[in-house]
N, C-alpha and C positions, 0 to 999 in steps of 0.2 A: 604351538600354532593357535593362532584366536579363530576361533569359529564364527561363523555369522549366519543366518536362517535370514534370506530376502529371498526377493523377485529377481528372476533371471529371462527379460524378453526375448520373444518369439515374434510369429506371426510376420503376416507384411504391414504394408506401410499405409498407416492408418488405420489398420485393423489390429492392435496387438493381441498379445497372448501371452502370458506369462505364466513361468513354473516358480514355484515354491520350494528354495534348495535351499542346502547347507552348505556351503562353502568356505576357503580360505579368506579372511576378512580381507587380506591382501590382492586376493585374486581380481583381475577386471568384472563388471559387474553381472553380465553375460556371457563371462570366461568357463573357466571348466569348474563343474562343483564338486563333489563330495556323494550327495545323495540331493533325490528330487522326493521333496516332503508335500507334496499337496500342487494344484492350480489355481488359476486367478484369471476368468476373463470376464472383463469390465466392460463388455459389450452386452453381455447377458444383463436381464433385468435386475434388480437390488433386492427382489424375492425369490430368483430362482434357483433350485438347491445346487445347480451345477456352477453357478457363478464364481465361488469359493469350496473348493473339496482339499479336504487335510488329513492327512496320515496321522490321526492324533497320538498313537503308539509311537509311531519314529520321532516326530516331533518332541516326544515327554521325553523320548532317551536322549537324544541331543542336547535338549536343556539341561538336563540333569549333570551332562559332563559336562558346562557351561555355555555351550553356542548361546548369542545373543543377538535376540529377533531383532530388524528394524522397525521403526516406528508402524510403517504400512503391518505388517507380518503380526508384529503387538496387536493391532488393532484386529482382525482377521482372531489372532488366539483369546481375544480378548470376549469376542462377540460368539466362540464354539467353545467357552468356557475351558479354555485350558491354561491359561495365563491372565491375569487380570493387568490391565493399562490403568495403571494411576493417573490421576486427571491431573492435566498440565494449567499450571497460572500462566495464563497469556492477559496480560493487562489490556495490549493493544487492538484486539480480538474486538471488542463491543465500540471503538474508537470509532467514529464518523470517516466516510471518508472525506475526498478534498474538495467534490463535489457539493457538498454535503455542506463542508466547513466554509466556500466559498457564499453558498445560500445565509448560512447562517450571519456572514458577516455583513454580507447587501442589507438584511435586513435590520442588523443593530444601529448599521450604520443612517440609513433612513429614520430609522424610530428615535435616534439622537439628536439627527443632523437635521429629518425632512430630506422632502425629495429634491426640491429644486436646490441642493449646494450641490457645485458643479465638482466633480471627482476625476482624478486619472493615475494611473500607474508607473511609477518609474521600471519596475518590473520588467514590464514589456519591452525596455531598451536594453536593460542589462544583465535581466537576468536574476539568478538569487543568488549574491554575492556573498553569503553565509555573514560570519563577524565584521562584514564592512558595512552591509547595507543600511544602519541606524546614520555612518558618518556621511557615507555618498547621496543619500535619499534626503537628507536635510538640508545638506550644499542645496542640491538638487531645487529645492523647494523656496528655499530662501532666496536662490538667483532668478526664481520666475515670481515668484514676489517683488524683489529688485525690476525685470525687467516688462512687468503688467502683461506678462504671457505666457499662457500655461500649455503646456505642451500635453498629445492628444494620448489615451492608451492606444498604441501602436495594434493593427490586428483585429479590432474591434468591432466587429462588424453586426453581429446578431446577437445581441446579451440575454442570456438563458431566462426563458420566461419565466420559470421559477425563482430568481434573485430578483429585489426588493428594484421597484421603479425608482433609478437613480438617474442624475443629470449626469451621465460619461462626455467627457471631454475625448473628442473624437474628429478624426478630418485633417486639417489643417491645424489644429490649436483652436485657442481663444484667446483673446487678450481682455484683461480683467483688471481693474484696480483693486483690490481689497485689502481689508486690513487686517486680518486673522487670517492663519492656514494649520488647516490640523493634517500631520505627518501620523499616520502608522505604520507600526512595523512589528506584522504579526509570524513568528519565528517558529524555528521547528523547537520541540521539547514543549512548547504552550509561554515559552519568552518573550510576553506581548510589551509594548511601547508606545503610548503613544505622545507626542511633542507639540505641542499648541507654539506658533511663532504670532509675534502683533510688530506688524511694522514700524518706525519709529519718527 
């Protein structure tokens, strides 16, 4: 039988309360355990001595015949020195989010392009079409080239004060003549793209 040392909830709802067992790793998570090793309530303040209490004697015999804490449970033995947590490589941990990422690219794109070239999303019609959107977004792009009208970012209504003062194409459209259109197609994994068209 594998052993396992987690949180087993209490409490009501919205208020938990958690014990600290050793159970059947099999067993449901708040099912029946084995022995109750310590608590855990997360409502108490993150200095207070009752917030986390641990049976560090039953604890050390349990590991010793192998139970295996969860991540939470590790971190708790970790911090009353009875088990050390080795530090996890999480790459994407310090990553910007998309907030973040969408700022950043308002402004590249302004500092490239300036403010007044007029910009819009195919996005907003269809979505993120994963490995299609390089083929469907360049169609896209070259037929409102072809037909002097560029269609608006759908939805658009308050553009976040913090992204760079761009000309969003918004409303009804615009109809444009030009002779240049730059396509991006900025991807997940950091797969960026971008396509310069010149009409002919």
């Amino acid at each position: 039988m594998a052993l396992a040392i987690r949180l087993s909830r209490g409490g009501a709802k919205k208020r938990p309360y958690y014990r600290i067992v050793v159970a059947d790793s099999r067993s449901p998570r708040d099912g029946r355990f084995i022995e109750k090793l310590g608590t855990y309530n997360p409502l108490l303040a993150k200095d207070s001595p009752e917030r986390v209490k641990l049976d560090a004697e039953r604890i050390s015999h349990w590991l010793g015949v192998g139970a295996q804490p969860s991540d939470r449970v590790l971190r708790f033995l970790d911090a009353a020195g009875i088990r050390e947590r080795a530090a996890r490589n999480n790459p994407k941990k310090a990553e910007p989010g998309e907030k973040a990422k969408e700022r950043t690219e308002a402004r590249a794109t302004r500092e490239v392009l300036g403010e007044r070239v007029p910009v819009s999303a195919a996005k907003s019609y269809i979505g993120h079409t994963l490995g299609a959107c390089g083929a469907i977004e360049a169609w896209w792009t070259i037929e409102m080239m072809r037909d002097k009208w560029f269609a608006p970012t759908l939805n658009l209504q308050n553009p976040d004060p913090e992204c760079a003062d761009l000309d969003h194409i918004t409303g009804a459209g615009r109809t444009m003549d030009i002779e240049y259109a730059l396509k991006n197609n900025f991807a997940f994994g950091g797969i960026n793209t971008s396509l310069v068209f010149r009409r002919l």
